[in-house]
C-alpha positions in Angstrom: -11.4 9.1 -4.8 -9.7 10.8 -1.5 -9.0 14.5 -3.2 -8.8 14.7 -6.9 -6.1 11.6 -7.9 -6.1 8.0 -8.0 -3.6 6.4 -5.7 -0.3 5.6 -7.1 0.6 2.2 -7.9 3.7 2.3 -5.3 1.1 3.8 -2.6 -1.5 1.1 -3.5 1.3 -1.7 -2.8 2.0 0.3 0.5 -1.1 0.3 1.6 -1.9 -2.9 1.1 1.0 -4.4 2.4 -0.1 -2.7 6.0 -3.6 -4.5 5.8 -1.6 -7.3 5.0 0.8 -6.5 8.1 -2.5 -6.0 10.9 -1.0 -5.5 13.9 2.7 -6.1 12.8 2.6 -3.2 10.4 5.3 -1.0 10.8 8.4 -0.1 7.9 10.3 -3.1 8.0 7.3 -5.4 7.8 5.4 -3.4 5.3 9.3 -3.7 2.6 9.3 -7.5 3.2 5.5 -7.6 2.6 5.6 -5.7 -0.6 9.3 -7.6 -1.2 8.2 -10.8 -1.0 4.9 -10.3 -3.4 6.6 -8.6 -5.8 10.0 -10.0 -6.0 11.1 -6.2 -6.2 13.6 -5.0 -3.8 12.9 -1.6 -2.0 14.4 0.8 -0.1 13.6 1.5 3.3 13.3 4.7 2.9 11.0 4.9 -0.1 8.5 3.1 2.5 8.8 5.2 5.3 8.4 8.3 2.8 5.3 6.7 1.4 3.8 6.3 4.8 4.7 9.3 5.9 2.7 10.8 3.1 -0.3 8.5 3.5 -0.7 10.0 6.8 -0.6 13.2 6.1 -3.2 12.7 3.2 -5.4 10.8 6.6 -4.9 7.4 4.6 -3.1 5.8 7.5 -2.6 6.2 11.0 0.3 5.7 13.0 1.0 4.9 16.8 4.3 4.3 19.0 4.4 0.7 20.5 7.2 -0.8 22.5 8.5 -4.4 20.7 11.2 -5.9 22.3 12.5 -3.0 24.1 12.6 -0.8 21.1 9.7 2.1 19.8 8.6 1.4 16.8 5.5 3.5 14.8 2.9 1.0 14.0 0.6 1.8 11.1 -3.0 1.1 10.1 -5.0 2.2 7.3 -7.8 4.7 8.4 -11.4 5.0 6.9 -10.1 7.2 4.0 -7.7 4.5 3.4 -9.9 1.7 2.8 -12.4 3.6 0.4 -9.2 4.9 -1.3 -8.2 1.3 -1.6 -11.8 0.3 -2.9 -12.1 3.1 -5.3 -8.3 2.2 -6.4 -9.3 -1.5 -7.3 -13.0 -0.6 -8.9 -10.9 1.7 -11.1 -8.2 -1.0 -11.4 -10.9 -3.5 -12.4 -12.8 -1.3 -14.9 -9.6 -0.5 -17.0 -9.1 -4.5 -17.6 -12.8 -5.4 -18.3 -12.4 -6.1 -22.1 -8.5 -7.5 -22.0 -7.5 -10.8 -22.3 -4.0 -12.7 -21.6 -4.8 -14.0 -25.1 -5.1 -10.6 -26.3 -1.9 -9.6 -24.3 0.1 -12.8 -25.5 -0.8 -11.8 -29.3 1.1 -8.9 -28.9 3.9 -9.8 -27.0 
C-alpha cells in the first residue's frame, strides 16, 4: 500500500470516479460520478478536498485545461494511484472471501 494505510473508502470512491471521468475528470464530474453510483449526495467541497489530498499523497495528478472559456483543473490518477487502487480492491476482496448474502440476510 502507498505509505502505511489503506485508502479510505471516500478516497477509493474518488479515485475511481476520475478513472471513470478519463478525460472529463475534474470536481464537478468526479460528484455526479460518485452521485450517481451511489445515490449519495456530496458536497463539492468534500471532493475537491479529497483531490487536493490525493495529490499531495502523488495519487493523482492535476492539469489546467481551458473548456468553454473557463479553466478548469483536470485530474488523472498517477502510477501510485492505480497500485493504490489495486492493493485497495485485493484487500477489499480478501476481507469478503468466506461471506455470503445468505449469511448476511440471516442476520439482518
Amino acid at each position: 500500500m502507498i505509505g502505511d494505510a489503506p485508502l479510505g473508502s471516500f478516497e477509493e470512491q474518488v479515485m475511481v470516479a476520475v478513472v471513470r471521468s478519463g478525460d472529463e475528470a475534474w470536481g464537478m464530474t468526479v460528484r455526479r460520478e460518485i452521485e450517481e453510483v451511489t445515490g449519495r449526495s456530496l458536497a463539492i467541497g468534500a471532493v475537491y478536498a479529497t483531490l487536493d489530498r490525493l495529490e499531495s499523497k502523488g495519487l493523482v495528478l492535476s492539469r489546467r485545461v481551458d473548456v468553454d472559456g473557463a479553466s478548469r483543473r483536470v485530474f488523472a490518477l498517477a502510477a501510485p494511484g492505480a497500485r493504490a487502487l489495486i492493493e485497495t480492491r485485493d484487500m477489499r476482496e480478501r476481507l469478503w472471501r468466506g461471506v455470503t448474502v445468505a449469511r448476511l440476510s440471516a442476520m439482518a
